[in-house]
N, CA, C and O atoms as a GROMACS GRO file, in nm:
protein
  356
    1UNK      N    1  -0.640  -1.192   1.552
    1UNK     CA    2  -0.605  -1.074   1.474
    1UNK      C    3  -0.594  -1.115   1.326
    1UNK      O    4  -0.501  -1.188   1.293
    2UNK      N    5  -0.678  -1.077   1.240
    2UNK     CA    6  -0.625  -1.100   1.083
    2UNK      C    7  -0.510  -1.058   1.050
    2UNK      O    8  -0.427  -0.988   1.108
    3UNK      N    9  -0.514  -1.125   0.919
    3UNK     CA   10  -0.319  -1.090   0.909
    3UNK      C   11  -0.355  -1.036   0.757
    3UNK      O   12  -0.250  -1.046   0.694
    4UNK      N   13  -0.424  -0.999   0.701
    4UNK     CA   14  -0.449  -0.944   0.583
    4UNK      C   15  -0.467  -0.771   0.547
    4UNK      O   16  -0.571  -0.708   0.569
    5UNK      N   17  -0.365  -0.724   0.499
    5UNK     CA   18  -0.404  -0.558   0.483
    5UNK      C   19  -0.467  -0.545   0.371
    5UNK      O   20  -0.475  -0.638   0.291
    6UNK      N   21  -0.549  -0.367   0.340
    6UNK     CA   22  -0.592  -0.337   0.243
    6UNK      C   23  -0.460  -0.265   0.197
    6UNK      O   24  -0.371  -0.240   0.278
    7UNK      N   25  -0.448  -0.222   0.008
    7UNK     CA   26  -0.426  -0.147  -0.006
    7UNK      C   27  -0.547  -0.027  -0.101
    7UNK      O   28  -0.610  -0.083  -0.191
    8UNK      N   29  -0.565   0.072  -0.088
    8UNK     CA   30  -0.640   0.160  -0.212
    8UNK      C   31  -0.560   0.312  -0.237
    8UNK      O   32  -0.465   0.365  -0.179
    9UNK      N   33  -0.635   0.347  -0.335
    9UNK     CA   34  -0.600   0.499  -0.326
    9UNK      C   35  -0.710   0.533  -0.407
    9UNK      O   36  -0.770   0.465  -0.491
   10UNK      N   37  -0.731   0.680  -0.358
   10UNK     CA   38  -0.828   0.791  -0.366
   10UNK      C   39  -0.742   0.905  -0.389
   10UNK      O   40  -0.657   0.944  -0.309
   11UNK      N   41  -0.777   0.972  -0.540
   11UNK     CA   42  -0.736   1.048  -0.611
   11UNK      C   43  -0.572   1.062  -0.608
   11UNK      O   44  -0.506   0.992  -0.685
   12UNK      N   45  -0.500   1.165  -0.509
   12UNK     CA   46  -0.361   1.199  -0.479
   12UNK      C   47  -0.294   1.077  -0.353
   12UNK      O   48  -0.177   1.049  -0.328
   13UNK      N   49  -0.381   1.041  -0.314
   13UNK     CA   50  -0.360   0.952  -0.211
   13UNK      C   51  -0.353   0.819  -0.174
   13UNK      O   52  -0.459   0.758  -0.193
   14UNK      N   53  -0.225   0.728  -0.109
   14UNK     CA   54  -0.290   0.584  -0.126
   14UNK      C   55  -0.277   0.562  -0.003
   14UNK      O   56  -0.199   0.631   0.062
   15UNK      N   57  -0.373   0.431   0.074
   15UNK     CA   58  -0.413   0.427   0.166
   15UNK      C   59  -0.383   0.291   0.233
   15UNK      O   60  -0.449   0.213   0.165
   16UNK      N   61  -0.338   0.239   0.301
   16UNK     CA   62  -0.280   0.127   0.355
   16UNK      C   63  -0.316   0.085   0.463
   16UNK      O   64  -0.235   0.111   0.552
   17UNK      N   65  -0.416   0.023   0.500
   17UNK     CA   66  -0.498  -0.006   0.644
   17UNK      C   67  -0.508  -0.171   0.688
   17UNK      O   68  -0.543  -0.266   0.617
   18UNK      N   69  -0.457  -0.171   0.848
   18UNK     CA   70  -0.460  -0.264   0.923
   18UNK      C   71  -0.513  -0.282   1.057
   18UNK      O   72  -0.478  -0.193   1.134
   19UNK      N   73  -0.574  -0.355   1.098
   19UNK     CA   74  -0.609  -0.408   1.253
   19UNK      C   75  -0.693  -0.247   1.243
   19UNK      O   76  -0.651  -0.176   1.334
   20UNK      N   77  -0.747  -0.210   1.199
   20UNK     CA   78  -0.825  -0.091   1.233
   20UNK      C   79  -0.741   0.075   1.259
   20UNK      O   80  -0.767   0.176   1.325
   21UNK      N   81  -0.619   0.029   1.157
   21UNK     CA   82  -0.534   0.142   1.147
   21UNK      C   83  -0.450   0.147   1.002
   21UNK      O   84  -0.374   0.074   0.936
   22UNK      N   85  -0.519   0.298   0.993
   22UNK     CA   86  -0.475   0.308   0.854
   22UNK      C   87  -0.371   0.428   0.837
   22UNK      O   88  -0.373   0.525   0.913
   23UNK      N   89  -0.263   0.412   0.714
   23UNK     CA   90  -0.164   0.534   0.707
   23UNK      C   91  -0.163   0.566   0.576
   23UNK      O   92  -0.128   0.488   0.488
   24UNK      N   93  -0.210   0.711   0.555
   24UNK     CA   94  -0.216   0.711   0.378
   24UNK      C   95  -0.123   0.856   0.362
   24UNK      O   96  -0.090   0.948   0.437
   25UNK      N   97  -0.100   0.821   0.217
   25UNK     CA   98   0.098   0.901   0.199
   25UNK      C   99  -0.013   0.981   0.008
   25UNK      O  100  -0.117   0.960  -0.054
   26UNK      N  101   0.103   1.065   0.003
   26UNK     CA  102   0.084   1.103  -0.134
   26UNK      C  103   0.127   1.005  -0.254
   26UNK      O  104   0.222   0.927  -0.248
   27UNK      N  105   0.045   1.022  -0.360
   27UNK     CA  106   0.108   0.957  -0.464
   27UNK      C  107   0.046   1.010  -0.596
   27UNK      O  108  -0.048   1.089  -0.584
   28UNK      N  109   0.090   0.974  -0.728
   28UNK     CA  110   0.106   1.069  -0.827
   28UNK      C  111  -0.058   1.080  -0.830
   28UNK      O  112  -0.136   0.999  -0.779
   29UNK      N  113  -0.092   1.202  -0.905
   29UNK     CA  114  -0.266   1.236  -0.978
   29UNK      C  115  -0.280   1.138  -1.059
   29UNK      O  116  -0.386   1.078  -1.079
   30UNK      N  117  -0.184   1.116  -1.107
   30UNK     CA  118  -0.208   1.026  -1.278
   30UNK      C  119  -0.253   0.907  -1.219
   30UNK      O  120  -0.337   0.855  -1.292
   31UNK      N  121  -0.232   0.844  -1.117
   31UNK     CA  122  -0.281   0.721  -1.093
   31UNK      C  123  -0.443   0.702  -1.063
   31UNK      O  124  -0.509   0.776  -0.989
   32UNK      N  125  -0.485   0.607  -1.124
   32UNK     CA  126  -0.585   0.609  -1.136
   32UNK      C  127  -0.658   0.476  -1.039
   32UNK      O  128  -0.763   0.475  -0.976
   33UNK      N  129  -0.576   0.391  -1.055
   33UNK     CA  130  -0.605   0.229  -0.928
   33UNK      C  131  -0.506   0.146  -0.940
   33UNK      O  132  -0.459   0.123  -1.052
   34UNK      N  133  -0.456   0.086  -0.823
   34UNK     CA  134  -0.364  -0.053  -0.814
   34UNK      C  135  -0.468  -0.154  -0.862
   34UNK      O  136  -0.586  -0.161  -0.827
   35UNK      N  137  -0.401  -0.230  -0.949
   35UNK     CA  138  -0.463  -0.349  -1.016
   35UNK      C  139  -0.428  -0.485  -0.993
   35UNK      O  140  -0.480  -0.576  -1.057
   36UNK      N  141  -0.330  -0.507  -0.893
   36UNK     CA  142  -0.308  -0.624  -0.884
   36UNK      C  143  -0.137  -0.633  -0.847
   36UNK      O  144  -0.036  -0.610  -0.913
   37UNK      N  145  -0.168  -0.692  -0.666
   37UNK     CA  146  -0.054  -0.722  -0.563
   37UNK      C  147   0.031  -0.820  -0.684
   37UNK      O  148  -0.024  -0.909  -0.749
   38UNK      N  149   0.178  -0.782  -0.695
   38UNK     CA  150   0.243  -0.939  -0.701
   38UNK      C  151   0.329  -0.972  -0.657
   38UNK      O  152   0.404  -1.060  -0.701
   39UNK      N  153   0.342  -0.890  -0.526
   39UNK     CA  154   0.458  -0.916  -0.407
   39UNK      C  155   0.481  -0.863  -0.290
   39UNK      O  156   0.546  -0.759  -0.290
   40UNK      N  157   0.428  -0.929  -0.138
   40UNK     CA  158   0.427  -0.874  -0.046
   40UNK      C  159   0.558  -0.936   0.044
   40UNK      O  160   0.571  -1.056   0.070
   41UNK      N  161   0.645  -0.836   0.084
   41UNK     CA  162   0.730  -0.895   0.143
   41UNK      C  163   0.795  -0.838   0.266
   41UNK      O  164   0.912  -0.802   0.262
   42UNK      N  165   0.722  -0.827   0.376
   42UNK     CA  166   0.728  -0.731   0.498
   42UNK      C  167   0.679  -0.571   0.500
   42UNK      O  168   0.647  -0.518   0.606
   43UNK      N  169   0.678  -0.520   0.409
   43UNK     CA  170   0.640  -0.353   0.450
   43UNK      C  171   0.663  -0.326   0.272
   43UNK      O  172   0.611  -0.231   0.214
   44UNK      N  173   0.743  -0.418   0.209
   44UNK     CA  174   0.794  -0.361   0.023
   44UNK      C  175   0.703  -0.442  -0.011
   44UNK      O  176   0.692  -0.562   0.017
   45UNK      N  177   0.592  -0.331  -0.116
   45UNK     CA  178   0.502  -0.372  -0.222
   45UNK      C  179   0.572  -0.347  -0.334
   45UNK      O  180   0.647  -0.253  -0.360
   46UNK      N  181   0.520  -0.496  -0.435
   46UNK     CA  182   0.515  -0.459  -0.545
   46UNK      C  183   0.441  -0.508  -0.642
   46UNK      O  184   0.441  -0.622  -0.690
   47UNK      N  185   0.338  -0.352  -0.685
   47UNK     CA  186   0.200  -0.378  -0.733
   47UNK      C  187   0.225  -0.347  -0.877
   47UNK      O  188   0.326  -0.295  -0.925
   48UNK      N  189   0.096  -0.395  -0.949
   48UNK     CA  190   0.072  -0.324  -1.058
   48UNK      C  191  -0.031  -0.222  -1.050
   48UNK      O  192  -0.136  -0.234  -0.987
   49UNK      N  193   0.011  -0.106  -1.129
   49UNK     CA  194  -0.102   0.044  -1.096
   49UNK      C  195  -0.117   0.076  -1.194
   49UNK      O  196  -0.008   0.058  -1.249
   50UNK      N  197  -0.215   0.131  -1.292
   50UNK     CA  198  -0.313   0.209  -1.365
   50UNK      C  199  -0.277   0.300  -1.383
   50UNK      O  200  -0.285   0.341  -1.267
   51UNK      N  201  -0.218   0.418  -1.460
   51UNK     CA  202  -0.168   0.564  -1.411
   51UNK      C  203  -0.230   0.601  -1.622
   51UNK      O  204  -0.226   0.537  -1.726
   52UNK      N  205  -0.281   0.745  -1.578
   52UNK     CA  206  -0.342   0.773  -1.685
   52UNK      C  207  -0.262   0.832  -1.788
   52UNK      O  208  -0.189   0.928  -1.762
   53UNK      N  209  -0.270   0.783  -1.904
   53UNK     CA  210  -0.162   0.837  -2.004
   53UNK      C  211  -0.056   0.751  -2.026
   53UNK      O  212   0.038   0.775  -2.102
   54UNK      N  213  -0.075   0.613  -1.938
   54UNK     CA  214   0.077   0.560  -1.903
   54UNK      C  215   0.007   0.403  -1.938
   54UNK      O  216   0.052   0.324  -2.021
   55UNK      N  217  -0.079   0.388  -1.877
   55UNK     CA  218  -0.108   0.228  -1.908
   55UNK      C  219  -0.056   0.123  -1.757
   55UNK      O  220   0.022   0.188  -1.688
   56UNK      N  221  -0.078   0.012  -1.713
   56UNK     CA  222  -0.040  -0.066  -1.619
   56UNK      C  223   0.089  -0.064  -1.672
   56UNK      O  224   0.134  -0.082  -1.785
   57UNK      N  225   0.171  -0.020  -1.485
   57UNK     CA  226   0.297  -0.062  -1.486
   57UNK      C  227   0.289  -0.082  -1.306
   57UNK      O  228   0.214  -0.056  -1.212
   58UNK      N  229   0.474  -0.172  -1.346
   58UNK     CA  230   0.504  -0.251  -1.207
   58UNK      C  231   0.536  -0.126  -1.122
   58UNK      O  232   0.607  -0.034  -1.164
   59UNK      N  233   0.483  -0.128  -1.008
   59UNK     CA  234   0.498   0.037  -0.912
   59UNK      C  235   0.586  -0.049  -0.749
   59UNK      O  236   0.555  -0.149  -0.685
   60UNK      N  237   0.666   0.022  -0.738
   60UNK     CA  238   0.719  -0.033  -0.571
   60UNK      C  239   0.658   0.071  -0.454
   60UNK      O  240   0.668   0.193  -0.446
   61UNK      N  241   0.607  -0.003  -0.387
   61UNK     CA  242   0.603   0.093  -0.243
   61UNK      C  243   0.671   0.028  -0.129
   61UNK      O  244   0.662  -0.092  -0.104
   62UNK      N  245   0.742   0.117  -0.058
   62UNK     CA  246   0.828   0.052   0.035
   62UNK      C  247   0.767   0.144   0.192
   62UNK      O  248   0.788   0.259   0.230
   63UNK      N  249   0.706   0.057   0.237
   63UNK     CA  250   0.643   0.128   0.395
   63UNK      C  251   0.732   0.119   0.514
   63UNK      O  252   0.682   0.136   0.625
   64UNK      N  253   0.868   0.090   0.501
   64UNK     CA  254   0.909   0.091   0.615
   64UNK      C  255   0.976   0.245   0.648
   64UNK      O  256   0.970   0.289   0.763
   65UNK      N  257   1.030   0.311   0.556
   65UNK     CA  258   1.052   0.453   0.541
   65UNK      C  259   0.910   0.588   0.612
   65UNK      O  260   0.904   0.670   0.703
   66UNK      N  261   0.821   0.539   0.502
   66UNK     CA  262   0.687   0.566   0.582
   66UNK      C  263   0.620   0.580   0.729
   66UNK      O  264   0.562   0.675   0.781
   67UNK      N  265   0.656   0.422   0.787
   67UNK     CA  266   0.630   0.434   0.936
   67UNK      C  267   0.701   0.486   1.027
   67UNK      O  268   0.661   0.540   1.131
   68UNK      N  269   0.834   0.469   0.984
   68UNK     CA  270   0.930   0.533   1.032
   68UNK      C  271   0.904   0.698   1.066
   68UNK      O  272   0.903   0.750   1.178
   69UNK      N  273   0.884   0.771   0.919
   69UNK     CA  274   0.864   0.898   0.946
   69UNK      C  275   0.711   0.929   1.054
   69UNK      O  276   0.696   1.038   1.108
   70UNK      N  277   0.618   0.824   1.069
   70UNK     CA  278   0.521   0.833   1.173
   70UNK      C  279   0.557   0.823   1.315
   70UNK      O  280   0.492   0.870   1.409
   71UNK      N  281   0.668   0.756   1.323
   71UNK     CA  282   0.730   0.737   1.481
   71UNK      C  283   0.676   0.604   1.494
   71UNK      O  284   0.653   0.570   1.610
   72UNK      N  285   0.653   0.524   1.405
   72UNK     CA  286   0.645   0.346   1.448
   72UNK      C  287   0.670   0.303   1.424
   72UNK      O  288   0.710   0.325   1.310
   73UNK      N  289   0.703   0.135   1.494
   73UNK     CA  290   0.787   0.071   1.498
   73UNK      C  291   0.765  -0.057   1.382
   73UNK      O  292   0.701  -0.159   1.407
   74UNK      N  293   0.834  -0.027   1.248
   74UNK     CA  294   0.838  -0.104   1.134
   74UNK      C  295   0.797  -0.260   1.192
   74UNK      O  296   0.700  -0.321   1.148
   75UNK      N  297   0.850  -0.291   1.255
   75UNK     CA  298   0.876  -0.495   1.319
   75UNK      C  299   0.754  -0.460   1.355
   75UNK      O  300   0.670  -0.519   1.287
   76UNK      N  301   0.706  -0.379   1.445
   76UNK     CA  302   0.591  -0.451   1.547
   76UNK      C  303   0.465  -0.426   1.448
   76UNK      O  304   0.381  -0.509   1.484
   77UNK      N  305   0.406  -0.339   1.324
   77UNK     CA  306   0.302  -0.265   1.254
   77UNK      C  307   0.334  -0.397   1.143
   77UNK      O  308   0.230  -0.421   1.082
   78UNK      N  309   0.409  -0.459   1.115
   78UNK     CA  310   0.414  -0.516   1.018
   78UNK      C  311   0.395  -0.692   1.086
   78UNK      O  312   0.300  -0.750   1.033
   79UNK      N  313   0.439  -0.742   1.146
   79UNK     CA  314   0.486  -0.856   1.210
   79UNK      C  315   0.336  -0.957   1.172
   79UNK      O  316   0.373  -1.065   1.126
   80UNK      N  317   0.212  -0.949   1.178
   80UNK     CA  318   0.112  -0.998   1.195
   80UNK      C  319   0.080  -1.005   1.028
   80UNK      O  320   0.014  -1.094   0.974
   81UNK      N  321   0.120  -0.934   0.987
   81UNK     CA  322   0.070  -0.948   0.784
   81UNK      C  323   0.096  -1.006   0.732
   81UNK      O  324   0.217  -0.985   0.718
   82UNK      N  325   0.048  -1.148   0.634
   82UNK     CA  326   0.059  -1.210   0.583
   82UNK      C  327   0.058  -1.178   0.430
   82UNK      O  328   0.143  -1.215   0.349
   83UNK      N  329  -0.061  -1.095   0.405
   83UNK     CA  330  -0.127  -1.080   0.260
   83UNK      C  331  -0.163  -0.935   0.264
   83UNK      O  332  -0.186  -0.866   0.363
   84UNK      N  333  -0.163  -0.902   0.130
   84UNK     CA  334  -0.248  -0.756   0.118
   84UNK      C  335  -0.301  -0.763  -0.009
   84UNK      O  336  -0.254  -0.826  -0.103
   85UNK      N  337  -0.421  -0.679  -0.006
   85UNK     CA  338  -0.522  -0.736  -0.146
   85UNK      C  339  -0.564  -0.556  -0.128
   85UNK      O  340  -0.563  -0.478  -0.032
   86UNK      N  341  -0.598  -0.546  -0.266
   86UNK     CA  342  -0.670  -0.418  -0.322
   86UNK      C  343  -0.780  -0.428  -0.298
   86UNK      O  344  -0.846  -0.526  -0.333
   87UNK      N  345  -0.827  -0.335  -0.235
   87UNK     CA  346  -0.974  -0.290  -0.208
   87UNK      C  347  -1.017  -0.174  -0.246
   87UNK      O  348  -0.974  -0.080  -0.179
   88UNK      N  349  -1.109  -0.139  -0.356
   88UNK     CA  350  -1.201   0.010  -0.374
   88UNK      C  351  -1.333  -0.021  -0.343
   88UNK      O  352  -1.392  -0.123  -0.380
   89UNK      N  353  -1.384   0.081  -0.266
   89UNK     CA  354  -1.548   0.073  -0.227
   89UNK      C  355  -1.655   0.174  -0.360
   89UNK      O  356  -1.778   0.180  -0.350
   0.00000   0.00000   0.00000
């Protein structure tokens, strides 16, 4: 099993995909791209993001709130991740 997630986002949306399962949440218009992971630490990101009008700043995302509201189980969705790297296609 790789232990590496993506993160991206597309327009209103950012997108967080693993083992062939992905969960994507709202997030502001103004953002324009995450530019660079500089802290993965179980389910709490903290990236730098692009947001228009605003310039790169440090952004937190915290996914354990997230899975939670999906009905899964934070320990077991997270347990295998080592790394997460930005990906846009």
């Amino acid at each position: 099993m790789p232990d590496e997630a993506i993160l991206s986002s597309d327009k209103r949306y950012t997108s967080f995909s693993y083992n062939n399962r992905t969960i994507r949440f709202m997030t502001s218009p103004k953002l324009e791209r995450y530019t660079r992971i500089v802290e993965w630490n179980h389910g709490y990101i903290v990236v730098m993001a692009n947001y228009q009008g605003i310039g790169e700043v440090e952004e937190y995302i915290d996914l354990i709130p997230i899975l939670e509201n999906l009905y899964q189980n934070p320990d077991i969705f997270l347990e295998s991740i080592r790394k997460v790297r930005i990906q846009y296609d």
